[in-house]
N, C-alpha and C positions, 0 to 999 in steps of 0.2 A: 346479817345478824343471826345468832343461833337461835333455832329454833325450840321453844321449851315447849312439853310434854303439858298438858293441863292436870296431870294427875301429879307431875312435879312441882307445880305452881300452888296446888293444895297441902302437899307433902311438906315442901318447906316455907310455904307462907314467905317471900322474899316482900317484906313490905318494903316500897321504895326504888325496887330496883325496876330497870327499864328491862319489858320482855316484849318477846316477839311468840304468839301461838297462831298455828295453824288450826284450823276447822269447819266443820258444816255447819250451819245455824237453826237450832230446834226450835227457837222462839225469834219474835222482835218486838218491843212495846214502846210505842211513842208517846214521851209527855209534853203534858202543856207547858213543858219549861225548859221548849227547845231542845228536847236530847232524846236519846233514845236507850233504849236497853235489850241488847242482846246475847243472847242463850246462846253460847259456842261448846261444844262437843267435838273430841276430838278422838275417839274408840278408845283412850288411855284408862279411861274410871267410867264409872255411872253418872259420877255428878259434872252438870254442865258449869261453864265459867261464867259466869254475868262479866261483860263488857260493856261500859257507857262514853255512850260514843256521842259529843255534842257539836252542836247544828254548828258550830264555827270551822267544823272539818272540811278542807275544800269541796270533797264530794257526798256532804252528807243529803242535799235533795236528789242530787245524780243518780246515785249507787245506794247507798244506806238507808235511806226510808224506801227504797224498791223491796230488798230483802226479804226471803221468802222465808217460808223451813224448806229447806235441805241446799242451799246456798251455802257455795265453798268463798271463806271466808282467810286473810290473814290480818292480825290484828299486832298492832305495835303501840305499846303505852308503857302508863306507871302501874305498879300490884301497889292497891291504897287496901287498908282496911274497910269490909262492909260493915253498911248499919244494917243491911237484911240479918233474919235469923237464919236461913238457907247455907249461909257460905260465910265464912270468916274475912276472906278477901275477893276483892274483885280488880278489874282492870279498868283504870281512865286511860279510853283511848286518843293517842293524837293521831294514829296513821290506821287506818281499814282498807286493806285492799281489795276487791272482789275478783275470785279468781273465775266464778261460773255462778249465774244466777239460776234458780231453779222457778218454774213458773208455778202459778196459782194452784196448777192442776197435779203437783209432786204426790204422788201415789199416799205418803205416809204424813201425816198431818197431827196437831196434837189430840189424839185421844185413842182409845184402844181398840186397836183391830185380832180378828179372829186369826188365831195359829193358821186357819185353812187358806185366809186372803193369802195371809204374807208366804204361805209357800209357793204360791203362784207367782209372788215378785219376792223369789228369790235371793235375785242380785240385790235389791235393795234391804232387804230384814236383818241384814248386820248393823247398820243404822237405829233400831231399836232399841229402846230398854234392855229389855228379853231376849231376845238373841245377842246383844253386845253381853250381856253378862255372863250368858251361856257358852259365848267365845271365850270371854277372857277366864272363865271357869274350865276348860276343855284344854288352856295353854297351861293355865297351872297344876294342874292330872298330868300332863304330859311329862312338863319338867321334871314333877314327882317321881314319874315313874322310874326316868332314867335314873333320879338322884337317890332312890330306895337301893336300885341293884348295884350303881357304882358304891354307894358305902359298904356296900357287902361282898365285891371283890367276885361279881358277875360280870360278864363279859357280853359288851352288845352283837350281835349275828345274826347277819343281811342274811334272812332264807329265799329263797327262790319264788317267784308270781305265778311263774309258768313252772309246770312239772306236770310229768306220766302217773305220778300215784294219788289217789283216793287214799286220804287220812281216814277219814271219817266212814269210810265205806258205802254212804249216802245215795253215790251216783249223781246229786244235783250239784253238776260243774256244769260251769261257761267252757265250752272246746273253744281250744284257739288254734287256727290253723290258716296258713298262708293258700292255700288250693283254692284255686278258681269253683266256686260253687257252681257254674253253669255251666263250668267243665270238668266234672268230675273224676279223677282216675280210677277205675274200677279192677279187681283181682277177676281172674277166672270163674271164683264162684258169685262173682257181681257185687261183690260187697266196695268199700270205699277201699283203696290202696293209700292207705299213710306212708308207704314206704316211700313215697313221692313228694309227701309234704314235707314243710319245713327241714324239721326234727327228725322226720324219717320214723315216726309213729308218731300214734296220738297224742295229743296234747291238751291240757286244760288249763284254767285257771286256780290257783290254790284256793286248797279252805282251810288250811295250817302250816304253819313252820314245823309243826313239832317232829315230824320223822326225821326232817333235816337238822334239826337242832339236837335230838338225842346223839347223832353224830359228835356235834362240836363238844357236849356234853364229858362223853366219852372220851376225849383228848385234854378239857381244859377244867373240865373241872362242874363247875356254875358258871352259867350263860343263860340266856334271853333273846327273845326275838321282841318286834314291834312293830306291827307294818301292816298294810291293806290283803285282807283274805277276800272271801269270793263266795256265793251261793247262789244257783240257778232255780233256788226255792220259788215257785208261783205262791206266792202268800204275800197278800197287802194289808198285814195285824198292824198294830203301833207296835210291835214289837218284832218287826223283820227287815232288813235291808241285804240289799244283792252284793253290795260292796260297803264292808265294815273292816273296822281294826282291830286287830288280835294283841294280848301281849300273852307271851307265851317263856317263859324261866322252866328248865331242864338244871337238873340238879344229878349228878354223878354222886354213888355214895349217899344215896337219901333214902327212907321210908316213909311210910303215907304218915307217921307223928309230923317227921321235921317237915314234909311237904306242906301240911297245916298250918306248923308251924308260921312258916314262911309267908303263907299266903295270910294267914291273921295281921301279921306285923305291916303285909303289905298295904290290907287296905285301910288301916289304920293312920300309916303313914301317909297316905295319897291324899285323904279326906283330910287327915291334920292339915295337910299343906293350905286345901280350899277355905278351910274354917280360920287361916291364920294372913291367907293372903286374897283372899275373896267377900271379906265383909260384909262393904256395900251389898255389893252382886248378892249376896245371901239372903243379906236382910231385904232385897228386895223383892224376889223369889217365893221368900216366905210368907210376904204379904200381898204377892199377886197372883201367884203360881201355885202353891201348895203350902198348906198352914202346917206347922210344925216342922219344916224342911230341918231347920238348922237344930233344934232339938234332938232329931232322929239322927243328922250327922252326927252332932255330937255323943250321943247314947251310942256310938256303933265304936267311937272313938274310946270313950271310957270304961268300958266294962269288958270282961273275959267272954269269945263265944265259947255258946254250949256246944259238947262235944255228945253226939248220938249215931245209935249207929240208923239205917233203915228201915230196918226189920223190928227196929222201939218205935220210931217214927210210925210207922203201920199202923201199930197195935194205939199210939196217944192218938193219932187221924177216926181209928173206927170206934173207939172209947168216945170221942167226940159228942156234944149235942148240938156241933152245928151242921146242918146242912148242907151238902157237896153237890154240885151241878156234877163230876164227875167221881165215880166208886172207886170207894179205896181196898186195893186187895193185895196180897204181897206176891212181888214179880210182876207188878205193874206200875209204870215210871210215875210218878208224883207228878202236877198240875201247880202251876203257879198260885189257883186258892189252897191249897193243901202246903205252899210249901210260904203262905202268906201268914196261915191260920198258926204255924211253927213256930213265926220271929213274932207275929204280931201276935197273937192270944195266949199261947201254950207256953212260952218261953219268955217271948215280949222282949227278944235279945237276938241279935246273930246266931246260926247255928250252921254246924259244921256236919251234915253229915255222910255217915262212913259206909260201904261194905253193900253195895249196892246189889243184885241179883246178875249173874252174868247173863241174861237172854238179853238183856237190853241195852249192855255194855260195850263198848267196842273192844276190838280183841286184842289189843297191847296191854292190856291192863291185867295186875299179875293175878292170877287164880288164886285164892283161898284154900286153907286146908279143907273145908267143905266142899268143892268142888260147885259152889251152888251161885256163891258169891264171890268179887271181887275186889280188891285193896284198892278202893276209888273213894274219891269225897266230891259233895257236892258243896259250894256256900254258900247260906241263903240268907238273906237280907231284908228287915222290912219294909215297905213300900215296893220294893221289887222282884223279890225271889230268889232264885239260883240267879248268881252272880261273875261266880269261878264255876270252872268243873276240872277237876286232876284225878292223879291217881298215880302208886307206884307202880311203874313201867313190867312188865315180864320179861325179867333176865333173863328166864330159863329156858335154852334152845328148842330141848323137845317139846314141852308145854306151849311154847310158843309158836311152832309149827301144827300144833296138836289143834289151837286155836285157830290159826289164821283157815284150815282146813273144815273146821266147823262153820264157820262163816264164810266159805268158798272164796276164799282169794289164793292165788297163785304163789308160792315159793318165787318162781323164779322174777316174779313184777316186783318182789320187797326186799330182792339178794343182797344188795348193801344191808336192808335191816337187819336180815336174820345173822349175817354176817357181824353182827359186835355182839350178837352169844357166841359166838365161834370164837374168838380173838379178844382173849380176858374179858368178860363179861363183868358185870358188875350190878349192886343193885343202886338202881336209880330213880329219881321221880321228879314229876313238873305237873305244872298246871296252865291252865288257858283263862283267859278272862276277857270278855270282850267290851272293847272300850267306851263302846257307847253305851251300852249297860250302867258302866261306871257311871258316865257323864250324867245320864238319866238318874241315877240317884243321887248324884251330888247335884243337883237342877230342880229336882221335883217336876220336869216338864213328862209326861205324858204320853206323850209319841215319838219312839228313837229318829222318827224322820226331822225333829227339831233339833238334833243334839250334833249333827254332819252338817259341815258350809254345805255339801251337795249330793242329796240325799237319790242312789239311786233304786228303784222298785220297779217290780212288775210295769212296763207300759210307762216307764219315765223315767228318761237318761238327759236331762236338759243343761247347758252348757258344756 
């Protein structure tokens, strides 16, 4: 018999017909009038399915009044209308299978456990309220995103895990390398010999598509990456992970307006998606997790962001009468309360902003006729902050040698890069956004380590 979805069973209300659902069971309550009633949950929705299952069942002392929570369940009946106020319909069952009984002792029981337990039983916190909605919220971001750039006649491109280049300049990569650590090969002057490894030089783990993706850029037009980056950052914030997702759109023929552009319409569209196919999940978010969630999605959805450059920003931060744990000075990067006190007090809207100082800017990003600042934006968000970060690319071959040379990196480590100023150049732009980021604002949870099935950090790589 097919097996129906419980979020299908709410969806079209089939009163009458005969279904068959799979599921765990979150409750069981026994009455005095021979029957019982069971809470089936099936990861489809938030809402569980009342099933009543009466003592005429052949295995209803055997198997069914055993039933625990988290007992994998199949159920086969009639969809009748409820008299509860909970749910519209429910299921009379004639057939309950038990597929695996869960004992007394199932880690997750009904009432609410602390974010810190449940990441310790990991494997089981999908099972959750709160983490099922923060899943089924994290698929719908997802879909989104592909379904923003395929309307707009971007192109998806797989970039590389592994690669020899530092985007970021950072230095905090994972090396990957096949060489016997206990047996090292060493050069003459004793250093490691990569010419031995793998790849026959050093290797890391990415922290961006985008060098590789200005490539495809440059041939096809608009394209996109989306895929797992990397960071060997020692930092255990609610706001860091060693392995996170990037989505990353390069635009051929772009400047830092239409780059804004694009990025405004993006996050707008992602969140519309959560707010039109995430509900439940919202509404329940908002009144467990963070009050006002869906409010503030919606305010980010509705109104225009403000467009500023840095160097206003500066001046409305130290005009301020609030108090900064960190000083605001210009040529000095902005702080998440500084970039909170923008969307939430100052503006009390999304802001976009522009033209950042080059000391602290990475060196692709094009030079300004100032020579002081750069053609970059940042987008900052309430509840979260910087959000995005982009910027229009440095077309320009000398300037952009002029740069990478300020910041000491080598010509010959970036020859393909500098090589598309050589060979029709063009001006172009992209941005980056990191996915869990998103997910954390469209969640209201807290700590990015909630928003990844499998969160890894400093001192914890588990499954």
């Amino acid at each position: 018999m097919q097996i129906h979805r419980v979020k299908e069973i709410f969806d079209t209300a089939p009163v009458g017909d005969r279904v068959c659902v799979c599921g765990w069971v979150r409750t069981r309550r026994d009455s005095k009038g021979n029957f019982s009633f069971l809470e089936i949950n099936d990861g489809s929705c938030l809402k569980n399915l009342q099933v009543v299952a009466d003592a005429s069942l052949s295995n209803y002392d055997r198997d069914i009044k055993q039933l625990g929570t988290g007992s994998s369940v199949r159920v086969e009946g009639i969809v009748v209308s409820s008299p509860g106020k909970e749910q519209a319909v429910e299921i009379k069952a004639d057939s309950v299978f038990v597929y695996g009984f869960a004992p007394e002792d199932f880690p997750l029981q009904k009432k609410r456990h602390s974010f810190d337990y449940l990441r310790t039983i990991a494997h089981l916190r999908p099972r959750t309220n709160t983490f099922g909605a923060v899943t089924r919220i994290r698929h719908t971001l997802a879909m989104a995103v592909h379904d923003f750039f395929r309307s707009r006649g971007f192109f998806y491109v797989h970039t590389p895990i592994i690669t020899s280049l530092d985007c970021e300049g950072a230095g905090e990569m994972f090396q990957v390398t096949a060489l016997d650590l206990e047996k090292l090969p060493k050069t003459t002057e004793g250093k490691v010999d990569y010419s031995k490894d793998f790849f026959g030089r050093r290797t890391n783990l990415t922290v961006s598509g985008q060098l590789e993706g200005e490539i495809y850029a440059m041939a096809l037009g608009n394209i996109y990456t989306f895929g797992p980056t990397f960071r060997a950052e020692n930092s255990n914030t609610t706001r860091h992970l060693a392995e996170f997702w990037m989505i990353e759109p390069e635009m051929a023929f772009a400047d830092l307006d239409h780059n804004a552009f694009i990025a405004e319409a993006f996050l707008k569209h992602v969140i519309g998606a959560v707010l039109q196919h995430n509900v439940d999940d919202l509404n329940m978010l908002d009144s467990f997790v963070q009050k006002g969630l869906k409010a503030n999605l919606e305010a980010i959805v509705a109104g225009p962001f403000v467009r500023a450059t840095y160097t206003e920003a500066v001046e409305i931060l130290k005009q301020s009468k609030q108090p900064f744990e960190y000083p605001v000075e210009w040529g000095v990067g902005l702080q998440t309360e500084h970039e909170r006190y923008l969307t939430e007090v100052h503006f009390k809207r999304p802001v976009i902003l522009t033209d950042y100082p080059k000391a602290f800017t990475a060196f692709y990003m094009r030079l300004n006729d100032d020579g002081k600042t750069v053609r970059n934006m940042d987008v900052l968000v309430p509840q979260v902050g910087e959000i995005i970060g982009g910027s229009q690319r440095e077309e320009r071959y000398d300037v952009l040698l002029e740069r990478m040379k300020e910041v000491g990196l080598r010509e010959e480590d970036y020859a393909f890069y500098v090589d598309l100023r050589k060979y029709g150049t063009a001006p172009h732009a992209g941005f980056g956004l990191g996915f869990e980021r998103l997910v954390l604002l469209c969640t209201g949870m807290g700590n990015i380590r909630d928003v990844i099935p499998f969160p890894r950090t400093p001192g914890h790589c588990d499954f």
